[in-house]
C-alpha positions as CSV (number, residue, x, y, z in Angstrom):
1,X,92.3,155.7,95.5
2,X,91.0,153.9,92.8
3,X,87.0,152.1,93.0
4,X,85.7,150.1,90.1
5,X,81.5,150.5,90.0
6,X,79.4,148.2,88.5
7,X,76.4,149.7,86.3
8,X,73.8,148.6,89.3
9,X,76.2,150.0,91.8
10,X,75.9,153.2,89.4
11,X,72.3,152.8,89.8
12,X,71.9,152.8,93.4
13,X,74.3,155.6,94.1
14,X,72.2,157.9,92.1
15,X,69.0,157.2,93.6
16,X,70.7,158.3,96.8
17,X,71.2,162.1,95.2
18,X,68.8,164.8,95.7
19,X,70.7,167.5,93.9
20,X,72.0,168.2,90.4
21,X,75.9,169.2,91.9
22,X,78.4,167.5,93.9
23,X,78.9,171.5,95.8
24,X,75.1,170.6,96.3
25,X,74.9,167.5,97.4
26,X,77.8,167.9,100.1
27,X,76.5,170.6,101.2
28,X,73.3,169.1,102.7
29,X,73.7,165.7,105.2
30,X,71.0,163.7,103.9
31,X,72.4,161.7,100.9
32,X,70.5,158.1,101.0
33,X,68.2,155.5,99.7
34,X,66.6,152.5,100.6
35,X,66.0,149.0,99.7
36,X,62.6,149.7,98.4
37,X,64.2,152.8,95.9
38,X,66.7,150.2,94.8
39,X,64.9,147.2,94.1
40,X,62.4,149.3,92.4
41,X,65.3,151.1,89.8
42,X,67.1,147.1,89.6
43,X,64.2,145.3,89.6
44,X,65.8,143.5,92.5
45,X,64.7,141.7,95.7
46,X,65.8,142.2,98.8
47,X,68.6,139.6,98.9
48,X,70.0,140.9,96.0
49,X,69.7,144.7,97.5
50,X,71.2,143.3,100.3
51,X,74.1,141.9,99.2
52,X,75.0,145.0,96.6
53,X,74.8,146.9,99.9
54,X,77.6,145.0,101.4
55,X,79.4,145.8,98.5
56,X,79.6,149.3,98.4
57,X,80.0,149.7,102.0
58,X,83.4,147.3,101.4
59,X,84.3,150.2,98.6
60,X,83.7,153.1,101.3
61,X,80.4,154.4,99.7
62,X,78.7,154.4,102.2
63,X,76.9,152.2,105.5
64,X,73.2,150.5,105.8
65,X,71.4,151.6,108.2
66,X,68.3,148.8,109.3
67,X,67.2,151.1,112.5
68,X,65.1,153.3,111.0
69,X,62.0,151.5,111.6
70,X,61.0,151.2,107.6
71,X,63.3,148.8,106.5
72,X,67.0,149.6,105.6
73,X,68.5,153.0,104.8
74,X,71.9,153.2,102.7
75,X,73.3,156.4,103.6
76,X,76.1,157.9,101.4
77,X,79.5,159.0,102.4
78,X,81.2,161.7,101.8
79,X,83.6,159.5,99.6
80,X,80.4,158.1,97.8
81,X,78.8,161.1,96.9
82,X,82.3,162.4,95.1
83,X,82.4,159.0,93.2
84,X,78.6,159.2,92.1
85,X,79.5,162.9,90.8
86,X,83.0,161.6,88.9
87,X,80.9,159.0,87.4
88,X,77.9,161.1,86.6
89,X,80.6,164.0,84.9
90,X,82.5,161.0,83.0
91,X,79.5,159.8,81.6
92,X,78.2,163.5,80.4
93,X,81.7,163.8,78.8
94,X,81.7,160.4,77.2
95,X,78.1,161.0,75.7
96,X,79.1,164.8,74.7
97,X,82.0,162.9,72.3
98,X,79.6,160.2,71.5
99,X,77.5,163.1,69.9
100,X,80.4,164.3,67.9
101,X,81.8,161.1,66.5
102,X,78.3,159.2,66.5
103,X,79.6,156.6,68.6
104,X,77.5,154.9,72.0
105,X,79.8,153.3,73.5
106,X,80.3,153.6,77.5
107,X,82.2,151.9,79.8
108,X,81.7,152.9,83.5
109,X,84.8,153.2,85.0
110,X,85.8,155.5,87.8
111,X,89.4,156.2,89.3
């Protein structure tokens, strides 16, 4: 399965990670973040939060969850936290060849 991720897509999914390694991060069932962690690293309100929300629970990332109490709670899935990682190791090998041809380009891109 194939998922295009937009940069603030990108954004959000990482605030959601607590550990360095995808072995990591599946291994413990508390991958999420909230509307206030996201607006904070978009510089977004909660509208705009919301509405990215919907769109990567339509691209299986992951589900909000509004019962908490504090507000909403977008809690990854087991699919999300796999795409994160691919993204996050695509973009460590794109800037690892970026240092040895002295280019920065990056498009973020995961299949």
């Amino acid at each position: 399965m194939s998922v295009q991720l937009t940069s603030n897509e990108i954004t959000a999914l990482k605030t959601c990670l607590n550990y360095d390694s995808l072995e990591g991060q599946l291994s413990d069932n508390y991958s999420n973040g909230g509307h206030e962690e996201f607006k904070k690293a978009l510089g977004w309100n909660n509208k705009q939060v919301s509405a990215l929300i919907g769109s990567l629970e339509s691209k299986g990332m992951g589900y909000g969850d509004d019962n908490d109490g504090n507000g909403h709670i977008f809690w990854l899935s087991e699919e999300g936290v796999r795409a994160i990682f691919a993204v996050i190791d695509a973009q460590d090998d794109v800037e690892a060849q970026n240092e040895s041809c002295g280019s920065a380009d990056y498009e973020a891109r995961f299949y």
